[in-house]
C-alpha positions as CSV (number, residue, x, y, z in Angstrom):
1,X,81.6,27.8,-50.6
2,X,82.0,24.3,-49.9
3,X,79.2,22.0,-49.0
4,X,81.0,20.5,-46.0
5,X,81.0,23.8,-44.5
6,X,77.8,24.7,-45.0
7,X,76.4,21.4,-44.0
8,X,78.3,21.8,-41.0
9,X,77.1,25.3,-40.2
10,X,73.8,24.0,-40.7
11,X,74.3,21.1,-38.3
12,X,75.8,23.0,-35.6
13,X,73.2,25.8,-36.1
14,X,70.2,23.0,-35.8
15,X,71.9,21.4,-32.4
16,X,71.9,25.1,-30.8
17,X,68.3,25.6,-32.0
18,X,67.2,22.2,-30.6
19,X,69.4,22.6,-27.4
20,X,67.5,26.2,-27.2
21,X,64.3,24.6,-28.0
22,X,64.9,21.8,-25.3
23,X,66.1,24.3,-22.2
24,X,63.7,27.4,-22.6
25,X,60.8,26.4,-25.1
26,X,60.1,22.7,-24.6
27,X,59.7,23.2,-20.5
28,X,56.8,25.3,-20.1
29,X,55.1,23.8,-23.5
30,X,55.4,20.6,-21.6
31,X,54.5,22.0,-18.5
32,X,51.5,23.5,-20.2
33,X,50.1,20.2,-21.5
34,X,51.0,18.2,-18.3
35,X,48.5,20.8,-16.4
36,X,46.0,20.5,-19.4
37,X,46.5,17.0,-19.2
38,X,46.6,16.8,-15.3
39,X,42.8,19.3,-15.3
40,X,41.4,16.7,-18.0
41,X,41.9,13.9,-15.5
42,X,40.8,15.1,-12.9
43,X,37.8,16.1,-14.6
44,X,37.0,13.2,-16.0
45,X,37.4,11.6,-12.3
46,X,35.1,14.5,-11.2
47,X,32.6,13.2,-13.8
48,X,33.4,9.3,-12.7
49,X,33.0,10.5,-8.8
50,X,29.7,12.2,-10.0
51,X,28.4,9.5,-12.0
52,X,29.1,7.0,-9.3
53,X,27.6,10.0,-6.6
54,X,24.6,9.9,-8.9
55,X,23.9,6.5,-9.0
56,X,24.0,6.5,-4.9
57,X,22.1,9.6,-5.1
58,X,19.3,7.6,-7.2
59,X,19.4,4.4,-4.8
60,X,18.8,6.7,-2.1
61,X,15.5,8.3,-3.6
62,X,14.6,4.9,-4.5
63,X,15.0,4.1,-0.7
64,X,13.8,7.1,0.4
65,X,10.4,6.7,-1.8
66,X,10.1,3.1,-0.8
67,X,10.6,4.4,2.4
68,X,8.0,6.9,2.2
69,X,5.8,4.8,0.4
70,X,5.8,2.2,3.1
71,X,5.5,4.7,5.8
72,X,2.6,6.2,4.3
73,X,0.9,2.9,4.2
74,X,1.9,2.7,8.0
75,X,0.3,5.8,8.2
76,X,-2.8,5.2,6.1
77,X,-3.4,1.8,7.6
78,X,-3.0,2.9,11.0
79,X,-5.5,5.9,10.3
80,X,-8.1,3.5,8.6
81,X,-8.3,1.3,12.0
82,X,-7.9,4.5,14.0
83,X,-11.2,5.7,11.9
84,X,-12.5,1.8,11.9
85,X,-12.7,2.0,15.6
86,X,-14.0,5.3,16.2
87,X,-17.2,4.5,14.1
88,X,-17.6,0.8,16.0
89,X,-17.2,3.3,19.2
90,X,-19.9,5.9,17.9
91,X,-22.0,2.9,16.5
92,X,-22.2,1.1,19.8
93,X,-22.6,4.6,21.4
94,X,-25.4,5.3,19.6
95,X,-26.7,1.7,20.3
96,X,-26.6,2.1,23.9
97,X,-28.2,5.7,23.7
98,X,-30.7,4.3,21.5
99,X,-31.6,1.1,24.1
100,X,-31.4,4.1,26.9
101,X,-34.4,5.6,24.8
102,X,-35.9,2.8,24.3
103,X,-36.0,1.7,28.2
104,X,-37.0,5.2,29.4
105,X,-39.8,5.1,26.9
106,X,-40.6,1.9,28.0
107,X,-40.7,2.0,31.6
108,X,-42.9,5.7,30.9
109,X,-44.9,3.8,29.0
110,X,-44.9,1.2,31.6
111,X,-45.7,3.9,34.2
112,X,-48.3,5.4,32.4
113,X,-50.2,2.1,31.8
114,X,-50.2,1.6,35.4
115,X,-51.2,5.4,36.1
116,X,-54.0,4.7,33.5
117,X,-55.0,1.0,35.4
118,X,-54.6,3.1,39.0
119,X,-57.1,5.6,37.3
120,X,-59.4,3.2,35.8
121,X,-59.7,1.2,38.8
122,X,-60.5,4.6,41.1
123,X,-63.3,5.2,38.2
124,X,-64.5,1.8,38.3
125,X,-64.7,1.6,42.1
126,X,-66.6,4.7,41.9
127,X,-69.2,3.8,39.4
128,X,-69.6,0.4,41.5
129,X,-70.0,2.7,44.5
130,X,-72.6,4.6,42.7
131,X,-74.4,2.1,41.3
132,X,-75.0,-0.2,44.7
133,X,-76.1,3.2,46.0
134,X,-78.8,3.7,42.9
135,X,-79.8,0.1,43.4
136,X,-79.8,0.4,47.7
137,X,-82.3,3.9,47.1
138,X,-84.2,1.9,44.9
139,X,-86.6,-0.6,46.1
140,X,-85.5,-3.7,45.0
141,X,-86.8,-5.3,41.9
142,X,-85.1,-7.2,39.5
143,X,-86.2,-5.7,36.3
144,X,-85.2,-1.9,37.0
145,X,-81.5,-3.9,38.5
146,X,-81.0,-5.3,35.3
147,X,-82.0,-2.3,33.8
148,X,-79.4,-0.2,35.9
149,X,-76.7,-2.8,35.3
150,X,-76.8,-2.7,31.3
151,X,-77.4,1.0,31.9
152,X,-74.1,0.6,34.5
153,X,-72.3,-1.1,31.6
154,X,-72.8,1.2,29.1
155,X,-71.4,3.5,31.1
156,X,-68.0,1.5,31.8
């Protein structure tokens, strides 16, 4: 055989393998890594989107927390003046009870003095009314007076 030949054969026989390759093999082996290709971008822009979706999902807890945070002092603040100015009401409601006390005690102290003057004065009018009646029964005579009116204040 003569190498021409053969080298032709050859040639010819590598052009209808490559033409072959080209129309029915290199089509879906291309179309097989553009899809792989095509899935590996878009997941890598999934991951990009989900990245930057984290990040904004982060600043937002931080918002929400500082949020939260300052809302709860709102909260606690407001409580602690609501609480501050129930005791000043209970303290100054518990002052005035205490001075209502004090006053009822007082002016029933007060009346009770002036039941116990009333009362003494009725008992002292009545032992001056008894005396002047022991001395008027009595003759008078100045020792046996004197001796009634010590007698009189002994008995006061």
């Amino acid at each position: 055989m003569n190498l021409n030949a053969t080298l032709f054969a050859q040639l010819v026989v590598f052009f209808i393998l490559a033409w072959f390759t080209m129309k029915f093999v290199w089509p879906p082996i291309m179309k097989a890594l553009d899809e792989r290709a095509k899935k590996i971008a878009d997941g890598l822009a999934a991951a990009d989107k989900a990245k930057s979706d984290l990040v904004l999902a982060e600043r937002k807890v931080v918002d929400e927390l500082r949020k939260a945070r300052e809302s709860g002092a709102e909260v606690r603040t407001g409580a602690e003046r609501q609480a501050a100015q129930i005791i000043d009401e209970a303290r100054q409601e518990g002052a005035r009870i205490i001075a209502q006390a004090r006053a009822a005690a007082e002016d029933e102290a007060a009346a009770a003095a002036q039941r116990a003057r009333e009362a003494l004065r009725e008992h002292v009018a009545q032992l001056a009314v008894a005396g002047a009646e022991r001395i008027l029964r009595r003759e008078i005579n100045p020792q046996v007076h004197a001796e009634l009116l010590t007698h009189l204040k002994s008995e006061l």
